[in-house]
N, C-alpha and C positions, 0 to 999 in steps of 0.2 A: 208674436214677438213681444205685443207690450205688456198683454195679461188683461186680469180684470182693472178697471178704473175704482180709484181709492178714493174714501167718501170725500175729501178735500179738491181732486179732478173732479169728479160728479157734479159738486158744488160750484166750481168752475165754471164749467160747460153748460151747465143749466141758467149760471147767472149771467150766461151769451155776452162773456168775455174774448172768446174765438165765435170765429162765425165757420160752420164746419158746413162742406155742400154749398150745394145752389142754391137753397131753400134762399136768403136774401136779396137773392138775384130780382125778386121782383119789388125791391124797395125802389125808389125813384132818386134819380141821382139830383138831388138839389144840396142844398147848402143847409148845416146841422141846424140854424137858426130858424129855418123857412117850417121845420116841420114840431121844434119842441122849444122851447124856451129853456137857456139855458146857464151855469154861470160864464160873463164872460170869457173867450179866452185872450190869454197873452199875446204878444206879435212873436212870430218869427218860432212856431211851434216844429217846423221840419228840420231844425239843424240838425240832425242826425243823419239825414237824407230817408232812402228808402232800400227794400232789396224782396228776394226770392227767395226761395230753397226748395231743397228735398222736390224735384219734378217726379210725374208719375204719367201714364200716357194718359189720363185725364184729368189731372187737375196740377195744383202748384200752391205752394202756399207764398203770400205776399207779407210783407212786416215793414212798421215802422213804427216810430216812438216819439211821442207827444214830447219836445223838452226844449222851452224858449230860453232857459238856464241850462244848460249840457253838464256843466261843470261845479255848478251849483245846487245838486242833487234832484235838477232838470225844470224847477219850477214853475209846476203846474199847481194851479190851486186844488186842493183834496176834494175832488168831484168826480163825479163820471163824464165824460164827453161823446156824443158824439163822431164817430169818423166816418165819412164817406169813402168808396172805391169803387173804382170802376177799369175793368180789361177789355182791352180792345183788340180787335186783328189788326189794323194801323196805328201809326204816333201821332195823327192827327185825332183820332177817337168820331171817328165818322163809320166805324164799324161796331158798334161796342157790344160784347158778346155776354159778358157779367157785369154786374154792378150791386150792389148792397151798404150796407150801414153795421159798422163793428160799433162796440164801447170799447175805449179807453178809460183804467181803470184803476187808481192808487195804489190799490194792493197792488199793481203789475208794472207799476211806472208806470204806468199810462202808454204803458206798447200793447200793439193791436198786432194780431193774428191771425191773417185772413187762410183760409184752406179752399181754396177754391174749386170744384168740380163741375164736371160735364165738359170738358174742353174737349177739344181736337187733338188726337197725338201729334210728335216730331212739329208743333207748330210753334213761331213767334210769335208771343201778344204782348202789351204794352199797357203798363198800369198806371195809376197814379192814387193820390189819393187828395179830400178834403174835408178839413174843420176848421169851422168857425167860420167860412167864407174864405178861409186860406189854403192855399194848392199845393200839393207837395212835387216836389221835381217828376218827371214822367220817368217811368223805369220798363226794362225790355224785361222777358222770361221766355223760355221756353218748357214746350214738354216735353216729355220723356218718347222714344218710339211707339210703334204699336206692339202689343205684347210679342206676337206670332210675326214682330218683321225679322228676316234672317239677315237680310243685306245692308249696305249703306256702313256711314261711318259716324265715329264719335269723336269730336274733339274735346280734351280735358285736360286742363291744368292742375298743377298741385303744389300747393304752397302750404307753409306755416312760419312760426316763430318770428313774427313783426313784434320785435322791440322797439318803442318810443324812442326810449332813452337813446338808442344803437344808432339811429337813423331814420331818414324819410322811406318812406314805403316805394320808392321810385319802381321796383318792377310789375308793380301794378300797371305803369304807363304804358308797360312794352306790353303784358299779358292784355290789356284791354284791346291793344289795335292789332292781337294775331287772334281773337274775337272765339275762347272756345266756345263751345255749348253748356258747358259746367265746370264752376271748380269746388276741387274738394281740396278742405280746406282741414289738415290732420293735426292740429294743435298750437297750442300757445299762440293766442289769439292775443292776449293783453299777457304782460309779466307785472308781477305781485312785486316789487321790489321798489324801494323808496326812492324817494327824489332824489339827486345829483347835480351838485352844481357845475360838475363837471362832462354833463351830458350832450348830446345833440341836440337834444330835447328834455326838456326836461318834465318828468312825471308831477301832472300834480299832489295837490293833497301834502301831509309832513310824513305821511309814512306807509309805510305796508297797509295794503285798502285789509280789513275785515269783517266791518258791517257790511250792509246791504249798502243804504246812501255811498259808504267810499268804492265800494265795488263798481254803482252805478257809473260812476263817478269818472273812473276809471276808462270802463268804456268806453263811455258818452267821449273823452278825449280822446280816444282811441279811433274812432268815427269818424270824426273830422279831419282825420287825413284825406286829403281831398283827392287821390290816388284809388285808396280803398272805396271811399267814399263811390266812386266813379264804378269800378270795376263792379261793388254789390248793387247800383242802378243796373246795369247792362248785363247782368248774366246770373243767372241761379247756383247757389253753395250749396252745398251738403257737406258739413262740419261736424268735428268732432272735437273733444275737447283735449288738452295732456293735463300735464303736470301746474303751469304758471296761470294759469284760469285762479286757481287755488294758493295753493301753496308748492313751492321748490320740494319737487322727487314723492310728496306725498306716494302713501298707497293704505287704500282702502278708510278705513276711519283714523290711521296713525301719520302724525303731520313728520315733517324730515325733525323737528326737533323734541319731541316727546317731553323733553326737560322742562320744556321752554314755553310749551301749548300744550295743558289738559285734555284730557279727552273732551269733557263738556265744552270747554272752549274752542275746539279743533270741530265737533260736527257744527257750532252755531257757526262757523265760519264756513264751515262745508254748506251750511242751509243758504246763507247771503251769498255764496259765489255761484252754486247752482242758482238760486234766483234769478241774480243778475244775468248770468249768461242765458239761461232763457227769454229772460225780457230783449235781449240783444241778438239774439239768433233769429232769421227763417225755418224753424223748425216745428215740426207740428204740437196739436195740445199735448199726445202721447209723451211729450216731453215738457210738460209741465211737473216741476218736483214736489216731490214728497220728503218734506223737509228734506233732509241731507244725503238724501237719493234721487238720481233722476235717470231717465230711460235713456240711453243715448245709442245702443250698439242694434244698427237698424240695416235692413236691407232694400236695395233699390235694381232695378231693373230697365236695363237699357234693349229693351225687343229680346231677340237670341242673341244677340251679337253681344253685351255683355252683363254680367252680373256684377254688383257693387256690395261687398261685406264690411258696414264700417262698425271696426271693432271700439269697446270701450277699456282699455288696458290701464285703469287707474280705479275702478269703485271697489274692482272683486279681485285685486291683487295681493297674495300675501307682503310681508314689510319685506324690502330687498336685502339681500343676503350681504356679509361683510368679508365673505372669505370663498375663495374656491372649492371647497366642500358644501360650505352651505348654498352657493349656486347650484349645486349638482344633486340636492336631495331632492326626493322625487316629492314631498308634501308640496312644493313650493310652487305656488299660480299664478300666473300672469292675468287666467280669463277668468278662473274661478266656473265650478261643474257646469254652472247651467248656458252661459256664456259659449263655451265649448262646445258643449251638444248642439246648440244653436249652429255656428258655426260650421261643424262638419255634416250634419243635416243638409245647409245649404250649400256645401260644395257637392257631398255627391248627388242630390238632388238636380242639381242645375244641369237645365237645358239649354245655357249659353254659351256660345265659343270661348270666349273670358271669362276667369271666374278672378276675380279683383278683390283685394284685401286691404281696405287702409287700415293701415297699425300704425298708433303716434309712435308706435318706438321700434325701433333697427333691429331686423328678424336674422339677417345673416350674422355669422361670428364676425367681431370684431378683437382681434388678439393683439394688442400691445407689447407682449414683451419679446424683444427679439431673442431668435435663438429656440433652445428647446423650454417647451412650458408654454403656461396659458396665463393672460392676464387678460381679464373681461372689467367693461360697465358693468356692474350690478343690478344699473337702475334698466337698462336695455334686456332682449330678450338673453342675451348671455348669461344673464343672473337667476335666467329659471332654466336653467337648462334643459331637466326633465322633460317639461311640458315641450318646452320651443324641439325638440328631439324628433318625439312621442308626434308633433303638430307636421315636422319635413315627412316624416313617413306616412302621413296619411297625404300628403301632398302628390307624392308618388301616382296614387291612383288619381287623381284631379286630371280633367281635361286643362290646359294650358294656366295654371293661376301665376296672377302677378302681384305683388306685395307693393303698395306704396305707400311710404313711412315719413316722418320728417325728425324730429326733436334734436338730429345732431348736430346742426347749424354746418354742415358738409354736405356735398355731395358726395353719395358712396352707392355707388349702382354696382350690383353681385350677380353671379348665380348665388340659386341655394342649392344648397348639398343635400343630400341624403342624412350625409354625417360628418361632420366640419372635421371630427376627429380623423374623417379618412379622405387624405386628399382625393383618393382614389375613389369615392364612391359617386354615385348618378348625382347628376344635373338634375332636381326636379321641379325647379320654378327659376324666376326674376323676382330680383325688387330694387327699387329705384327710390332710395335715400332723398330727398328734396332737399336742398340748400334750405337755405334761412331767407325771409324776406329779406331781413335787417339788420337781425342779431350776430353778432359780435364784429358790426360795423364794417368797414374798408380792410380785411385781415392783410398781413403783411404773405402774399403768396411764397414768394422766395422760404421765408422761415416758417411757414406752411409744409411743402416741399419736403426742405431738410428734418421736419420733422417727421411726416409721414410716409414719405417714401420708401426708406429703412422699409416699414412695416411691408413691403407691400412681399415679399420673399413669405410671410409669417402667414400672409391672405390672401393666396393665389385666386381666391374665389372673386376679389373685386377687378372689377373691370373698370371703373373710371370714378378717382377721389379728386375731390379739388374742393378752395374755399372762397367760390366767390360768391356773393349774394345775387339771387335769383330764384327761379322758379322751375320744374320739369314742364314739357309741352309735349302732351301725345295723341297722336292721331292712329284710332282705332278702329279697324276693318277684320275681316273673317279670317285675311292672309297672313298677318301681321301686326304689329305694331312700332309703327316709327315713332319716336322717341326723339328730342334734343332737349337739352339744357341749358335754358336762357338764363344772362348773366348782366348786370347792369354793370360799371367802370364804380361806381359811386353811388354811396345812401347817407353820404357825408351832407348832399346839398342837394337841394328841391326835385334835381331835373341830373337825367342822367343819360348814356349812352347804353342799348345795350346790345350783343350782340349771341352766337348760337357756338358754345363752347365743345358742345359734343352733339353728334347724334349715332343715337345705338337704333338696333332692333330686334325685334323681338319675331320671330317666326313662330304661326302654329305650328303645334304639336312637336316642336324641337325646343323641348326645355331648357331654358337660360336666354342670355341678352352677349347680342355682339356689337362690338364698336363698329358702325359703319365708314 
């Protein structure tokens, strides 16, 4: 998947900025001071908190990031530090199974990267971390099953598109206490867009983040939702990134305003927003960037019971089409060659009951104009139409796949079609559209409604549209997949209500999703 390591990862990896394996395991859990002399540190180096990612049945990777200034491009003095960690089977740490010593590192913001192996599969352990004598909050993880388990079940959440500005991250509260085992998390993690004095919140900084430091920047307040904050302590992500990481609708090295951003100026900015969001993720070194490229479309393994495809539909896409014809020409890529091979490799390859696809962007049609004719997003799979075609028919032969998307700030859970062009043709997947944490705040539903309902004669294929903010919840077994759609009242103010607006499901081997 990831290829060979480029001399700048080499460089990386050897200067034991990630600590990869167990090999650390045998360092000794004391405090950074006891064993090296060191430059002081700051107080209060955990504001960021901690998290997990990407589980496998033996290992997990842990991350956190040194920054007693968050907002002040994190300020740490220009030094190495330092960081203890240590996993345990219990939250008291009277089991402790790993433990080792990462660097924290300037060039990396000073985020640490742990990859941990030798673990237990399908297990809870409980991390934490220290430097300088200071402790970072305890955080839970799990692992992944065992490769050859056929049974049991998976719980996973799917969320994206937490805007600041929009609102508090309130359905974090509810996803935290129905407790999955994973969330995937399909884009627009931060949005790129300048401050507002007219916001919920207001972004800092005076404008669109595009160095590194305002990137950081960005984050780092992005983090301190103490919501989010909460949810990445208690549970392991596997993220991916869209469009607002970056820049609005980009694709490939051309930004949405070509006029307005250079190409030289468009990759430096592509180099500092990949940066940052690797400094920010749970994700392993394989996703350390190369300048203005980074690995991100990876595959994960949940026993037989399911497979995890997370696509990356922003590095290898060609620029999006302006017109109905140029959606439809067949140059036009969403994955770009190698992307794709990848992909249908691992569908028909899989020996799981679920084969799972996060795509940041809406794979079913979406048609707009009432009456006869077609009006599509461009920026969604509607705009390559070729490929997204070319991708339902190979879907056909897929044991059970499901597609879980976000970017529309709606929910829109579909069949997919064969061929959208023919109402009439096979059912041969689901995919489950995820509302918005946050973004576009408290929508007025009623003039929601009257707007999209019309549509719904044009898109017999959707089974259940609405706009409230929230999150998808699904529980995954051999037979099935239950499905609901949690939904808070409000991301207007701290603390919210939330309650379960639908729930579909998904039968094997009966392609498509019913309202239960």
């Amino acid at each position: 998947m990831t290829g060979a390591l480029t001399p700048d990862r080499r460089r990386f990896l050897t200067a034991g900025a990630a600590v990869l394996g167990a090999a650390a395991s045998a360092q000794l859990w004391l405090p950074a001071t006891a064993r090296a002399a060191e430059t002081p540190l700051p107080d209060g180096v955990f504001t960021l908190g901690i998290a997990s990612g990407d589980p496998l049945p033996d290992g997990i990777v842990l991350w956190t990031r040194l920054a007693p200034d968050p907002l002040g491009g994190g300020g740490m003095p220009d030094a190495v530090f330092s960081v203890d960690w240590e996993l345990a089977e219990d939250e008291r740490f009277k089991k402790t199974v790993r433990r080792g010593t990462a660097e924290a590192r300037p060039e990396y913001g000073h985020s640490v990267h742990v990859d941990v192996r030798g673990l237990r599969p399908d297990r809870s352990y409980w991390y934490r971390f220290r430097a300088g004598g200071q402790l970072s909050p305890t955080g839970r993880t799990r692992t992944a099953p065992h490769p050859h388990r056929k049974g049991g079940s998976l719980r996973v959440a799917l969320a994206s598109c937490q805007n600041w500005q929009h609102g508090y991250f309130t359905p974090y509260a509810d996803m935290l206490a129905q407790d999955p085992d994973v969330v995937l998390f399909v884009g627009d993690y931060i949005y790129e867009s300048s401050p507002s004095s007219t916001a919920v919140r207001r972004h800092e900084g005076k404008g669109e983040p595009i160095t590194l430091v305002q990137y950081r920047n960005r984050y780092a307040q992005y983090r301190t939702d103490p919501d989010l904050a909460a949810m990445h302590a208690n549970t392991p992500w596997v993220v991916t990134f869209d469009d607002h990481e970056v820049d609005n609708d980009w694709a490939g090295e051309i930004p949405q305003d070509p006029d307005k951003q250079s190409h030289d100026a468009f990759v430096a900015r592509l180099t500092a927003a990949f940066q940052a969001y690797y400094e920010h993720m749970p994700v392993r070194a394989t996703a350390i960037p190369n300048g203005p490229h980074i690995q991100m479309y990876r595959r994960l393994e949940f026993g037989r019971l399911a497979r995890l495809n997370v696509l990356d539909t922003r590095q290898f896409r060609t620029d999006q089409a302006t017109t109905q014809a140029g959606a439809e020409d067949p140059s036009m890529t969403m994955l770009g060659a190698g992307q794709k091979r990848w992909l249908l490799d691992g569908l028909y390859d899989s020996p799981a009951r679920w084969n799972l696809i996060a795509s940041q962007i809406m794979m079913a049609e979406t048609d707009l104009l009432l009456g006869e004719g077609k009006l599509w997003f461009y920026d969604a799979w509607d705009g390559y139409q070729a490929e997204r075609n070319a991708l339902l028919q190979e879907l056909a032969g897929i044991r059970n796949p499901v597609v879980l998307s976000g970017d529309r700030h709606l929910t829109m859970i579909s069949d997919l079609k064969e061929d959208f062009a023919d109402p009439d043709s096979d059912v041969v997947g689901a995919e489950f559209v995820g509302t918005s944490i946050s973004s576009n705040g408290d929508q007025d539903q009623a003039a929601f409604h009257a707007q999209w309902d019309p549509l719904k004669a044009d898109n017999p294929h959707w089974k259940v549209i609405d706009a409230h903010r929230g999150y998808h919840l699904f529980d995954i077994r051999r037979d099935g997949i239950d499905a609901q759609v949690r939904v808070v009242d409000t991301v207007v103010r701290p603390q919210a209500t939330a309650s379960t607006l639908a729930c579909l499901r998904v039968e094997s081997d009966e392609p498509g999703v019913q309202v239960v």
